[in-house]
C-alpha positions in Angstrom: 17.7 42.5 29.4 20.3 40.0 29.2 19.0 38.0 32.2 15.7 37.4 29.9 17.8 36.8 27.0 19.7 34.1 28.3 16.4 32.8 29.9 14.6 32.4 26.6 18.0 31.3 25.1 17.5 28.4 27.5 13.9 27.9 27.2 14.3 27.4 23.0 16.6 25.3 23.6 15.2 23.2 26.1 12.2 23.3 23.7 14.4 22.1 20.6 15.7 19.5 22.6 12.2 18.4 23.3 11.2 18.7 19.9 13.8 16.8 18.5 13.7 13.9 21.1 9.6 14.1 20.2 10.6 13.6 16.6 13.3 10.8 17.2 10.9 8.8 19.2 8.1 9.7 16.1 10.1 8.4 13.6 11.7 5.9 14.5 8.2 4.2 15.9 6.1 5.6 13.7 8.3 3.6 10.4 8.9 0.4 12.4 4.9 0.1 13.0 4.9 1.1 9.7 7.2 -1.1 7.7 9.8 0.9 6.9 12.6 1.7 10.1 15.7 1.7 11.4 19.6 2.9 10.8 21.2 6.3 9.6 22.5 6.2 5.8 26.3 7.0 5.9 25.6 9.6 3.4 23.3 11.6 4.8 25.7 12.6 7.4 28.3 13.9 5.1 26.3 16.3 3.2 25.0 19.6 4.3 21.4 19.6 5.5 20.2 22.7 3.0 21.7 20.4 -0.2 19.8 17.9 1.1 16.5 19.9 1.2 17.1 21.0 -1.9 17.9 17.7 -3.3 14.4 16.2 -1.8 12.8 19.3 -3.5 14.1 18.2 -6.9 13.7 15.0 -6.3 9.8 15.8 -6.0 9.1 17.7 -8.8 10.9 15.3 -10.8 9.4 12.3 -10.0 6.5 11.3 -11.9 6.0 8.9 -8.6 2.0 8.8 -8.0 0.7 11.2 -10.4 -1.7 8.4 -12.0 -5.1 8.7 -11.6 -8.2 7.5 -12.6 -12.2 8.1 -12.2 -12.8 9.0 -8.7 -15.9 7.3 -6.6 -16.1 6.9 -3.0 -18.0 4.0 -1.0 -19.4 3.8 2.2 -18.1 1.7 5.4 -20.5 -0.1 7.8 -19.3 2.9 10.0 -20.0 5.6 7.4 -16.5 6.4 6.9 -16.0 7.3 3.3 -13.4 4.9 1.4 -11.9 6.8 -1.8 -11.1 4.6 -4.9 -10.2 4.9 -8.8 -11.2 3.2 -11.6 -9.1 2.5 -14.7 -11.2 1.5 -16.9 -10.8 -0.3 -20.7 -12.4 0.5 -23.5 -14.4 -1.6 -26.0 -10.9 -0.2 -28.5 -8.7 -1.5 -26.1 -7.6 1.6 -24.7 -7.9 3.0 -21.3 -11.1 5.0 -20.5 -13.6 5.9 -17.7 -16.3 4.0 -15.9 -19.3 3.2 -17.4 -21.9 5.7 -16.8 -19.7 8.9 -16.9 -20.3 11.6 -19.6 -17.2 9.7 -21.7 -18.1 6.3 -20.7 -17.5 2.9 -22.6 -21.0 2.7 -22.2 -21.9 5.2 -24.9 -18.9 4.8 -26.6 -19.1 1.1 -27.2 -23.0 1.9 -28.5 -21.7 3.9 -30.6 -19.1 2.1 -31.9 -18.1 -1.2 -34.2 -16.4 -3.1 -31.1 -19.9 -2.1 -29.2 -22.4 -3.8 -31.7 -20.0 -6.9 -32.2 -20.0 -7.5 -28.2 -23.5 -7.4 -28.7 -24.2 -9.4 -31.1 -21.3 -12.1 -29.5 -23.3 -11.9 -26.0 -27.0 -11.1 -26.3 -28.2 -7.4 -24.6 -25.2 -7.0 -22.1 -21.9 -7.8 -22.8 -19.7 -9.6 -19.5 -18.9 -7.4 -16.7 -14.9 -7.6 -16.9 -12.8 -8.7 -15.0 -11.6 -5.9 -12.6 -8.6 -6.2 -10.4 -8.5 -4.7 -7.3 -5.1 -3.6 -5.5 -4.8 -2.9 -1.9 -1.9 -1.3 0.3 -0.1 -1.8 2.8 0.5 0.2 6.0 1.2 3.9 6.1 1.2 4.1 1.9 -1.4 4.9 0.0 -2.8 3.5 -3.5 -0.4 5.4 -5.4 2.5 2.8 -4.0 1.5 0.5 -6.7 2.2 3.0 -9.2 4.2 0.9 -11.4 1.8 -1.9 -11.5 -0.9 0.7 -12.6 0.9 2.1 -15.2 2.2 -1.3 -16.8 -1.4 -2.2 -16.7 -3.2 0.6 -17.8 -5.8 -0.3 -21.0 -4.6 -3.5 -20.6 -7.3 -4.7 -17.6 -9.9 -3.0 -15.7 -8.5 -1.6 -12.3 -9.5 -0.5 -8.7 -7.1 0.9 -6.4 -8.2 2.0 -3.3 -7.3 4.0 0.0 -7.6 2.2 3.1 -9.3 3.8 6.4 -7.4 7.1 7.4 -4.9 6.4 4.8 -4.2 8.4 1.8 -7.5 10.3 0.5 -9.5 8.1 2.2 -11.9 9.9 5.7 -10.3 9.2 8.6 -12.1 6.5 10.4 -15.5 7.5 11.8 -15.2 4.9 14.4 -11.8 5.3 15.7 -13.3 9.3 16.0 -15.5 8.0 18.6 -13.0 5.5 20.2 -13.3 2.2 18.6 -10.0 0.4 17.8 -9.1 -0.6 14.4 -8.9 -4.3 13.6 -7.9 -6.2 10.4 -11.5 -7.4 10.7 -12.7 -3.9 9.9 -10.5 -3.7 6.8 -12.0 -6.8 5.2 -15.7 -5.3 5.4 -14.3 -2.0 3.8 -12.9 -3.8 1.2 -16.0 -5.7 0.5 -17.4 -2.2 0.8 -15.5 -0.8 -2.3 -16.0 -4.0 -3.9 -19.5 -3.4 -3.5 -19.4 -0.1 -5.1 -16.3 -0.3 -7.8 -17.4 -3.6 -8.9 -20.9 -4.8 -7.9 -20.6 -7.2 -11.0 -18.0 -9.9 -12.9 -14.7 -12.2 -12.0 -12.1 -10.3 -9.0 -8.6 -10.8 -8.7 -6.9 -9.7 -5.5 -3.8 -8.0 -4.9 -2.7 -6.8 -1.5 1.1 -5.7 -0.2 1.4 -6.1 3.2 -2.1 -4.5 5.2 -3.5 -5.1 2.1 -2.9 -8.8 2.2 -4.0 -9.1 5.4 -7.2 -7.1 4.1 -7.8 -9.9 1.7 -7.3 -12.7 4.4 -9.8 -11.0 6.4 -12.7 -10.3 3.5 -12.3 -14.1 2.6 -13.0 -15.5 6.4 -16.0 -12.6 6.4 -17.3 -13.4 3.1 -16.7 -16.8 1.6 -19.3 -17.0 -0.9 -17.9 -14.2 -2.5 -14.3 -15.7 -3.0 -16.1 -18.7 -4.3 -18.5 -17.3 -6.7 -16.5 -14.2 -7.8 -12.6 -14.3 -7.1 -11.3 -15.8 -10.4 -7.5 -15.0 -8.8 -5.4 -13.3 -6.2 -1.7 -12.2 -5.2 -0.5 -11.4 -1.8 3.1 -9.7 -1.6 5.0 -9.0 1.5 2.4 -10.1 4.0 1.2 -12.4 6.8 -1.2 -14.6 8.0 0.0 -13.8 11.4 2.9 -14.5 14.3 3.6 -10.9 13.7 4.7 -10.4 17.1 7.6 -12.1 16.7 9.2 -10.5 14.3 12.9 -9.3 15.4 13.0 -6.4 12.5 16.5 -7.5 12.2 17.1 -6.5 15.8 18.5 -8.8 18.9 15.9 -10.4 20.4 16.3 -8.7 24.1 15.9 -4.9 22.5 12.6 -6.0 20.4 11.1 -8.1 23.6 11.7 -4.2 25.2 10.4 -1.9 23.2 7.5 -4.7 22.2 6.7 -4.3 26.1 7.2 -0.2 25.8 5.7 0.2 22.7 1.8 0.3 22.8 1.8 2.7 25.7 4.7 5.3 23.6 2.4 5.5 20.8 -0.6 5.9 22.5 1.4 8.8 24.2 2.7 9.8 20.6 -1.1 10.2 19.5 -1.7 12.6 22.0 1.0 14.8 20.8 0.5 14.5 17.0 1.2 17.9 16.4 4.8 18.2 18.5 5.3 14.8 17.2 4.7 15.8 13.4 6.9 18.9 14.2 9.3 16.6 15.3 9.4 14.8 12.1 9.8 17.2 10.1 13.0 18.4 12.3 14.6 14.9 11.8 13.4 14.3 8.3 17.0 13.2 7.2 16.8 10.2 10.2 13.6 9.5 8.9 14.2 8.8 5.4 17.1 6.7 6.5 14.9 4.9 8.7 12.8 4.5 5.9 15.3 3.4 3.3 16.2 0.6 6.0 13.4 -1.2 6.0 11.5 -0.7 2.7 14.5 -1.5 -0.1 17.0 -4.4 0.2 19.4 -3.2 -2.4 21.9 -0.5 -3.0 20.7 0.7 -6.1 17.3 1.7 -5.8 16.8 5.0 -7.7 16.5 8.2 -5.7 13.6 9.2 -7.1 12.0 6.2 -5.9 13.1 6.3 -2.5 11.9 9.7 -2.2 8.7 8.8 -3.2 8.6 5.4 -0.4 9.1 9.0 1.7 6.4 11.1 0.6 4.0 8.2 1.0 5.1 7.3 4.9 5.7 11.2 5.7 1.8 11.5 5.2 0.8 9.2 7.6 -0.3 11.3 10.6 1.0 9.7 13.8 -1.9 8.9 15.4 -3.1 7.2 12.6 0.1 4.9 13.3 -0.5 4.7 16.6 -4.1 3.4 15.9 -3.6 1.1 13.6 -0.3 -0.7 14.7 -2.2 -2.8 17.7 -3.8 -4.6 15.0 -1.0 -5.9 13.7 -0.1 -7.7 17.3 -3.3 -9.0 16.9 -3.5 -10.4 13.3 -3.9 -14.2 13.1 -5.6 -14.4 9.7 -4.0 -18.8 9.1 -7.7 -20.5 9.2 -9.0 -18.1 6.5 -5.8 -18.5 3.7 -7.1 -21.6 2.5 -10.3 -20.3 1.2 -8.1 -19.4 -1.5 -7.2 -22.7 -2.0 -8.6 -23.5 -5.2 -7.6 -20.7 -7.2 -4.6 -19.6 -9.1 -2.4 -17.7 -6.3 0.7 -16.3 -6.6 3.2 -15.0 -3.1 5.9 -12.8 -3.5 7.8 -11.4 -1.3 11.6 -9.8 -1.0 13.8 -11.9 0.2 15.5 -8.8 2.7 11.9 -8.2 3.8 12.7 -7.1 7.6 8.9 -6.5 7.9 6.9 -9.2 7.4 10.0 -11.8 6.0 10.0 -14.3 3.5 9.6 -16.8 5.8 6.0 -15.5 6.8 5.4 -15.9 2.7 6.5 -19.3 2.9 4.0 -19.7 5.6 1.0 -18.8 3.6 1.9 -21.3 0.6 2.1 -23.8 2.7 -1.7 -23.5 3.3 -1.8 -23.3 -0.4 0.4 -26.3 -2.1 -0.9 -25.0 -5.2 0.5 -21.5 -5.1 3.4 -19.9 -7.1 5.6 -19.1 -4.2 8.2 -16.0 -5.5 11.1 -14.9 -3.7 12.9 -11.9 -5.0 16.5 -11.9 -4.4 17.9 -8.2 -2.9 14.4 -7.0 -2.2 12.7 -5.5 1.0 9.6 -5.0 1.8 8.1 -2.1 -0.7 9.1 -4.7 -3.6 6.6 -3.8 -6.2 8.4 -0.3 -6.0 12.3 -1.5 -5.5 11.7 -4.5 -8.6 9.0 -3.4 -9.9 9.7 -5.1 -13.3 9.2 -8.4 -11.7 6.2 -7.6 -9.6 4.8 -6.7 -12.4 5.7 -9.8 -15.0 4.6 -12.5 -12.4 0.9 -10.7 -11.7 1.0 -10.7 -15.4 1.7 -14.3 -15.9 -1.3 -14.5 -13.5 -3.6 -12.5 -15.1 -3.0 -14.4 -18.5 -3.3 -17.8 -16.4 -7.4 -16.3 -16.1 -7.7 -14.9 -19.0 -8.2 -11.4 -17.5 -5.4 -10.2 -20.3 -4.3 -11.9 -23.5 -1.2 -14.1 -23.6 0.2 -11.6 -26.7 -0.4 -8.2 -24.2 3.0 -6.1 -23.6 2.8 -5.5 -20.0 6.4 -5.5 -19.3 7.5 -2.2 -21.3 5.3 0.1 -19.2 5.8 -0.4 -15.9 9.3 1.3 -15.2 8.5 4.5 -17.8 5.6 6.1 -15.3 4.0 7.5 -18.5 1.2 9.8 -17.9 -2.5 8.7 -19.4 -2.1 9.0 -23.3 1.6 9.3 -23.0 
């Protein structure tokens, strides 16, 4: 009895040992590819690891983080993979509403109403289709990582946000089911696929973080009529045009050149594993979200709240949705297609502690676009609209007024740090 006691004594812990070193390698790959790794906060060390369950539980069902949401509709990818989206509409009143044709539409409501019969009689049978802007994510997140944005400009401006492939509530790509590899290329016709469904009609402006950006680099060189007849504006933040590969991540050279050589082949071996490597995860979760608050936030005093939520959104990226998605990013070389932006009103942000795709890689873009408002954010990293979200928010406002897509008097500013619910 005690010979098989001590042999499934060492079995579990040769298991645990395996699970853990599973999880190590998970996480710490699995956030770098993702935008958000590297090094242990001090504190996390120091305090027991049931507070700090319970703290992340707390932290959860505190944090309003995400909870906005707006009329679903899904579109269709050239592959058949379903792409989930939301509308935030605006009513004819000004307030914030649901897409035209649902049971509570501004449709009926502006027949019915004052505002609907002046907008007829100011513009013949059918009004203008509005301008709608449409916000895309970054890597590993989600469309609710531009929750502050959302909320600031809720009623204000008509809205789209969107999950990208196998992220979020989006279907998991149909085509990398069956084998194909996903490119940036592939992004830019989903986006033109949502487009196509969210808003077949009226002036876009772009915003993308990050994958997003690159999404927007890559619908542009796909499609350029439709930048020229319909893009009235867009906004990359944190992103590149490409050169990825060299990016140290804050590392010395030597260990990135190593693990850059290591890497493709570890994830690939990672995505075969999801499920010890998920295990694994979750068994290092306090490595992780150091890891994560590393490489996402670039100051000291980023609420808790918040950096739980940067979390919550990495945490639900499956692993092998990391491992097929980070090739791409090698791969990226999007410089020839930035300046069909060229002659419209663009503004670059990035944080100026960005360890993911730096500053410098911002600078890069504007100088394809002379014209550009180039915005550097002191003490910010790379998940800036969520670490400052104040000014994220006031300089794509400033654009948005520049185009007329809100009015000059509008009080965007006040809503974007209170994460009010809809009618709050």
């Amino acid at each position: 009895m005690s010979e098989i006691s001590a042999g499934d004594a060492v079995a579990d812990a040769a298991t645990a040992v395996g699970w853990r070193r599973a999880g190590i390698a998970g996480a710490a790959i699995g956030v770098i590819a993702a935008g958000a790794a590297a090094g242990v906060a001090v504190e996390r060390l120091t305090v027991g690891r049931g507070m700090r369950r319970k703290a992340r539980l707390a932290l959860d069902a505190s944090g309003p983080y995400g909870s906005l949401r707006g009329l679903p509709g899904r579109a269709a990818a050239d592959d058949g993979t379903e792409l989930y989206y939301e509308i935030d509409e605006v009513e004819p009143d000004g307030g914030p509403g649901t897409a035209a044709g649902a049971e509570s539409g501004s449709s009926a409501s502006a027949t019915a109403s004052g505002a609907g019969t002046r907008r007829r009689r100011l513009f013949g049978r059918k009004a203008p289709a509005p301008v709608t802007v449409v916000f895309s994510h970054g890597y590993c997140l989600s469309q609710d990582s531009w929750h502050f944005q959302r909320a600031a400009l809720r009623g204000l401006v008509r809205t789209v946000h969107w999950d990208q492939r196998s992220h979020g509530r989006s279907e998991r790509g149909r085509a990398q089911a069956d084998g194909v590899t996903v490119g940036i290329d592939q992004l830019g016709r989903d986006l033109k696929a949502v487009i196509d469904a969210a808003a077949p009609e009226g002036r876009l402006v772009l915003v993308g973080h990050s994958m997003g950006g690159m999404t927007m680099m890559a619908l542009a060189e796909q499609y350029p009529q439709l930048i020229r007849e319909r893009v009235a504006a867009v906004a990359f933040v944190g992103t590149s045009s490409g050169k990825l590969g060299e990016v140290t991540f804050g590392l010395p050279i030597a260990g990135v050149n190593a693990v850059r050589r290591v890497l493709p082949g570890v994830l690939r071996a990672l995505g075969s594993q999801a499920e010890l490597v998920e295990r694994g995860r979750r068994a290092t979760a306090d490595l992780f979200a150091g890891l994560i608050k590393r490489y996402s936030f670039g100051s000291r005093d980023v609420d808790p709240a918040v950096e739980r939520f940067a979390e919550r959104l990495i945490e639900s990226t499956p692993i092998d949705v990391v491992a097929e998605f980070y090739p791409a990013f090698t791969e990226h070389d999007k410089s020839s297609a930035v300046p069909a932006f060229r002659d419209l009103p663009v503004l670059i942000l990035a944080g100026d502690k960005d360890l993911v795709t730096p500053s410098s890689h911002s600078e890069a873009i504007a100088d394809h676009l002379p014209d550009a408002e180039l915005v550097i954010v002191p003490d910010a990293g790379h998940l800036v609209m969520l670490e400052h979200p104040e000014t994220v928010t006031d300089r794509l406002a400033d654009l948005l007024v520049r185009i007329g897509a809100v009015p000059a008097t509008a009080n965007v500013g006040g809503h974007g740090s209170t994460a009010q619910q809809p009618g709050g």
